[in-house]
C-alpha positions as CSV (number, residue, x, y, z in Angstrom):
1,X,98.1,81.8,78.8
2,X,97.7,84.9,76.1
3,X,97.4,88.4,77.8
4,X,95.0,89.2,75.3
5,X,91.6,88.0,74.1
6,X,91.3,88.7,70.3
7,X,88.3,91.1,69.5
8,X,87.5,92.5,65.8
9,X,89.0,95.3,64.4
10,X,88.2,98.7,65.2
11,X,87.9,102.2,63.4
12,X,91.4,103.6,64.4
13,X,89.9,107.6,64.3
14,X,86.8,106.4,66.2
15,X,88.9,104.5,68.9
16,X,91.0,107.5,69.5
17,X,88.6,110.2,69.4
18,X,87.3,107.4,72.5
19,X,90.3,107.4,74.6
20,X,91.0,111.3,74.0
21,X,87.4,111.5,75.8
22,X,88.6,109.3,78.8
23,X,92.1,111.0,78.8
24,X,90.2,114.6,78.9
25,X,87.8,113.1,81.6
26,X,90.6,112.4,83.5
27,X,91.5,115.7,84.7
28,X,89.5,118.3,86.4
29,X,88.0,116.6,89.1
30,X,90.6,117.3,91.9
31,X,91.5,120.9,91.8
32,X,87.8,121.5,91.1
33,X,87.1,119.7,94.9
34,X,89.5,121.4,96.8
35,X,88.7,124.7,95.3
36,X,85.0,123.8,96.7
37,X,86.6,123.4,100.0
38,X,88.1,126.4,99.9
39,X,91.7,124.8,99.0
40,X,94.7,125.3,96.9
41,X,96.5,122.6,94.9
42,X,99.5,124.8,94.8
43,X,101.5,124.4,97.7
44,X,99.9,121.5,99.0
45,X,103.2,119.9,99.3
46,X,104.5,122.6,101.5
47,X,101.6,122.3,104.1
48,X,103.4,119.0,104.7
49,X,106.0,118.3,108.1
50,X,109.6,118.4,106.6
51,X,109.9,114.7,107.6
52,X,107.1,113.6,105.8
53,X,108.1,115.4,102.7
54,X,111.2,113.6,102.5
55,X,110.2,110.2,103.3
56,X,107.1,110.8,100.9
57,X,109.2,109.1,98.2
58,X,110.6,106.3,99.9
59,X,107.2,105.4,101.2
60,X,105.2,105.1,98.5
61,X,108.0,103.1,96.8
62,X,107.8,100.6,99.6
63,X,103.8,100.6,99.3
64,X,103.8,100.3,95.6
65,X,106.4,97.3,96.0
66,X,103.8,96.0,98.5
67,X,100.6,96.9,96.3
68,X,102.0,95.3,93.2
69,X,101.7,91.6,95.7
70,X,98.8,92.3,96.9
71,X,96.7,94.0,93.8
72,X,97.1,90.6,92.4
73,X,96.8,88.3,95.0
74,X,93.6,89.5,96.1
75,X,92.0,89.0,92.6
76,X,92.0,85.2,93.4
77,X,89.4,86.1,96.2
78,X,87.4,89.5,94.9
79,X,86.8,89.7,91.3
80,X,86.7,92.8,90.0
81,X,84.4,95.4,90.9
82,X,82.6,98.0,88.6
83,X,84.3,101.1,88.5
84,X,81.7,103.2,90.4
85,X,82.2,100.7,93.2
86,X,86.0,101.2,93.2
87,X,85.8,104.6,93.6
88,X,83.0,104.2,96.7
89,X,85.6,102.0,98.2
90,X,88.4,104.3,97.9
91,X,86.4,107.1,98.8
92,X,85.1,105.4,102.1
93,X,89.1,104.6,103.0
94,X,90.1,108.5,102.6
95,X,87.3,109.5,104.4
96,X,88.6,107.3,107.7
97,X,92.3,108.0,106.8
98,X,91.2,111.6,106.5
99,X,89.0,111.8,110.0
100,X,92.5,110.7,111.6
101,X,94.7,113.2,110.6
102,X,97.9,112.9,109.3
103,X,98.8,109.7,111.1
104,X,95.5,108.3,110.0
105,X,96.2,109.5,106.2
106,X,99.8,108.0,106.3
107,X,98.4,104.5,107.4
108,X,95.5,104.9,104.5
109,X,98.4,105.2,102.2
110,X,99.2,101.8,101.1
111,X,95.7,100.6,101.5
112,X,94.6,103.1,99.1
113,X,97.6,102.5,96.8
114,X,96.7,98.8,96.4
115,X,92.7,100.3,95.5
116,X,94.0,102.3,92.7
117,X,96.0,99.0,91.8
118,X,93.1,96.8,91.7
119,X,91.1,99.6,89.7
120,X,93.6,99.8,87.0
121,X,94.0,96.1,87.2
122,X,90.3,95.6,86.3
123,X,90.4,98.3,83.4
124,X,93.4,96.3,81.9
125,X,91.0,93.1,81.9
126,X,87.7,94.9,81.1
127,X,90.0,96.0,77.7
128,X,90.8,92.1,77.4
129,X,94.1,91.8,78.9
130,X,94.9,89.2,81.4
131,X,96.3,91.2,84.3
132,X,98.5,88.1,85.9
133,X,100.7,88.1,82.8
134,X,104.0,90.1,83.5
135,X,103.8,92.9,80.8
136,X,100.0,93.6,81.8
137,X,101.3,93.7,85.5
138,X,104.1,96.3,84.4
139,X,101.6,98.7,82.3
140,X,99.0,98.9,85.3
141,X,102.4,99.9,87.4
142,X,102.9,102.9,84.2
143,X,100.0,104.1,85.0
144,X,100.8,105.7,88.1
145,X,103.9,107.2,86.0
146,X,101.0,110.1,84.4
147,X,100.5,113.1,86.5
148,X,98.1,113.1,89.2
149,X,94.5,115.0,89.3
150,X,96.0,118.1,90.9
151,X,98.7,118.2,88.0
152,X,96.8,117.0,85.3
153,X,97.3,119.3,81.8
154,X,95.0,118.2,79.1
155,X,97.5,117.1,76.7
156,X,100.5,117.7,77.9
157,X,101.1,114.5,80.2
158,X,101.6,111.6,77.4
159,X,104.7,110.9,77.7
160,X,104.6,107.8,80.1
161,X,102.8,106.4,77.3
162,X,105.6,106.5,75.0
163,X,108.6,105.3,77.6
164,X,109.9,101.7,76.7
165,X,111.4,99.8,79.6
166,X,112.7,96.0,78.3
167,X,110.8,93.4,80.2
168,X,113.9,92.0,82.3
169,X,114.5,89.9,85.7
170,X,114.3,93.3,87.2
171,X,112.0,95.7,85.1
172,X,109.1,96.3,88.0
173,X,111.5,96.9,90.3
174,X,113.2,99.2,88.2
175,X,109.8,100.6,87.1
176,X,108.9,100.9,90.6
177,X,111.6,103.1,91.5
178,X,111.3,105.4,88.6
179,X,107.7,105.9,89.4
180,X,107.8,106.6,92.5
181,X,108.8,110.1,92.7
182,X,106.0,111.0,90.5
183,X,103.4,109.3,92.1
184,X,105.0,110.4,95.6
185,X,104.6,114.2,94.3
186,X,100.9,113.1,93.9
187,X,100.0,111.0,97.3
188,X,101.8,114.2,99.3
189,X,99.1,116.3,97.6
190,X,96.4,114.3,98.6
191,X,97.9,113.7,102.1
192,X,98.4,117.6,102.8
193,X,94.6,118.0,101.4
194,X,93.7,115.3,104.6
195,X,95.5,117.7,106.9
196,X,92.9,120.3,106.7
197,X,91.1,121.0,109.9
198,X,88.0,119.9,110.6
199,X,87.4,118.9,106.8
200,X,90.0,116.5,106.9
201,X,87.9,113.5,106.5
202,X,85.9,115.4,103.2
203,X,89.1,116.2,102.0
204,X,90.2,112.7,102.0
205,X,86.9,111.1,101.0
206,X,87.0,114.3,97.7
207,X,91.0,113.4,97.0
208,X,90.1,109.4,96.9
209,X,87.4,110.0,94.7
210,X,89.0,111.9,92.4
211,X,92.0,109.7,92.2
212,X,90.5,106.5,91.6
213,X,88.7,108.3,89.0
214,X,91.5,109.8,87.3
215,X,93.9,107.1,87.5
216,X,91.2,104.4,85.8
217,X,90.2,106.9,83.1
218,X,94.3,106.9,82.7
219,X,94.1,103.2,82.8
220,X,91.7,103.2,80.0
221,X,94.1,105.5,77.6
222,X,96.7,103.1,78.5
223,X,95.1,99.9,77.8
224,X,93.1,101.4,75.0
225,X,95.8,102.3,72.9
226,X,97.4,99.3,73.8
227,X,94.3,97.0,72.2
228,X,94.1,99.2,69.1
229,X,97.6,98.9,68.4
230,X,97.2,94.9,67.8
231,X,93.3,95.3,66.5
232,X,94.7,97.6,64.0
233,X,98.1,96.5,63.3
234,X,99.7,99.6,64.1
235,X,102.7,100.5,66.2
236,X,101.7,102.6,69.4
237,X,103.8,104.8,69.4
238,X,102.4,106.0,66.3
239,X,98.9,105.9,67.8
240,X,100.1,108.1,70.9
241,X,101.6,110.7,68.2
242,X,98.3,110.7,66.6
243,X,96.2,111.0,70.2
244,X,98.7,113.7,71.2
245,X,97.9,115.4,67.7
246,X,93.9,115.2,68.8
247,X,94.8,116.7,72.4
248,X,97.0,119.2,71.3
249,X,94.5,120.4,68.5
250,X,91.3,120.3,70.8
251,X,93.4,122.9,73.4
252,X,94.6,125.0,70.9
C-alpha cells in the first residue's frame, strides 16, 4: 500500500505561511494554564520525589514502546476522532489521573501517551498519509522529539524536523530511545503540575489539554511539510530552512 494519497500541487509560500500558523499555535497554551493556577513551569521538575525523577526517563520509554503497539492496533476498532474530541478524551484521563495524585498521574501516564499517539496518528492521515506504513509510524514517534508546551520557543524548536534516522530493522527502537529523554523532561512537567494540592485534578485535566493540543498542531507541521515536500517537488529540508526563515523573522 502507498503511504500517501496524491493531492494537487500547492502554493509553497501559502502552505508555509499555514504550518508556521499551526507551529505558532502550538505554544502558549500550557504556561498560560498553570500561571492561571497560580503555577510555575520552572521548576516543575524539582517538585517531583527524587525516585520519580530518575525513573521518569525509563518509564516513558517503556510506555512509548508500549504506545507505539497499541496507537495502531486500536485504529482497527476506533477510527479516528476529530481533534476537539481527542483533546476532550485526554483531558477527561488527566483529570482522573490528576484527582489521584501522584500514583494516579503515574498510572495515567501510558494511557495518555497512547492518546497523544492516536492524535498524531490521525493528523498524519487527515494530511493523507497512511499511518500503518513504517516511515509514517516513525514520523508520528518524531513528533514527541519537539519540545513540550511548557518549553515551547516560537521558532527555536525545529530541529527534530531536520534529524534523519535511516529506516533500519531497528530505527523505532532506536528512535524510541533517543526520544525519550525529551519527552520524559515533558510528562515530569505535567506530572509535578498533577501534584498540586487540591487542584490536582484541574491541573491534570489543563496539562492534558494543552498537550494534546500542542503535540497535534506539531503533528500538523510535521506532516505538512512532509506533503509539500512531494506536492511541490522540493526537498524538506529546504522547506524547514525556509519555515525557520518565516519563524525567525515573525519574532524578530
Amino acid at each position: 500500500m502507498h503511504d500517501i494519497i496524491t493531492r494537487p500541487l500547492l502554493d509553497t509560500d501559502t502552505e508555509l505561511d499555514r504550518i508556521a500558523k499551526h507551529y505558532r499555535s502550538a505554544g502558549g497554551a500550557g504556561v498560560q494554564m498553570l500561571n492561571a493556577l497560580g503555577g510555575k513551569a520552572e521548576g516543575l521538575l524539582d517538585q517531583l520525589p527524587a525516585n520519580v525523577r530518575d525513573g521518569l526517563t525509563g518509564a516513558t520509554e517503556r510506555a512509548l514502546r508500549l504506545s507505539v503497539q497499541a496507537a495502531q492496533g486500536s485504529r482497527r476498532a476506533v477510527p479516528d476522532q476529530n481533534e476537539w474530541v481527542n483533546a476532550a478524551v485526554t483531558t477527561a484521563m488527566g483529570a482522573a489521573g490528576g484527582f489521584g495524585g501522584l500514583p494516579g498521574a503515574l498510572v495515567e501516564l501510558p494511557a495518555t501517551t497512547t492518546m497523544l499517539l492516536r492524535a498524531i496518528q490521525g493528523v498524519a492521515a487527515g494530511t493523507g498519509f497512511d499511518p500503518a506504513t513504517e516511515s509514517v509510524q516513525f514520523d508520528c514517534v518524531r513528533v514527541f522529539s519537539a519540545a513540550g508546551p511548557l518549553d515551547f520557543d516560537d521558532g527555536a524548536d525545529l530541529g527534530f524536523l531536520s534529524a534523519r534516522m535511516t529506516l533500519t530493522g531497528g530505527a523505532m527502537q532506536k528512535l524510541i530511545a533517543t526520544v525519550a529523554p525529551k519527552l520524559a523532561t515533558a510528562l515530569g512537567q505535567k506530572l509535578a503540575a498533577q501534584t498540586v494540592p487540591i487542584l490536582g485534578a484541574v491541573a491534570g485535566a489543563g496539562t492534558n489539554f494543552a498537550y494534546t493540543r500542542y503535540y497535534q498542531q506539531i503533528a500538523h507541521v510535521q506532516f505538512g511539510l512532509r506533503r509539500l515536500a512531494v506536492d511541490a517537488d522540493l526537498p524538506q529540508d529546504e522547506l524547514v530552512l525556509r519555515l525557520r526563515s518565516r519563524m525567525s523573522d515573525q519574532i524578530s
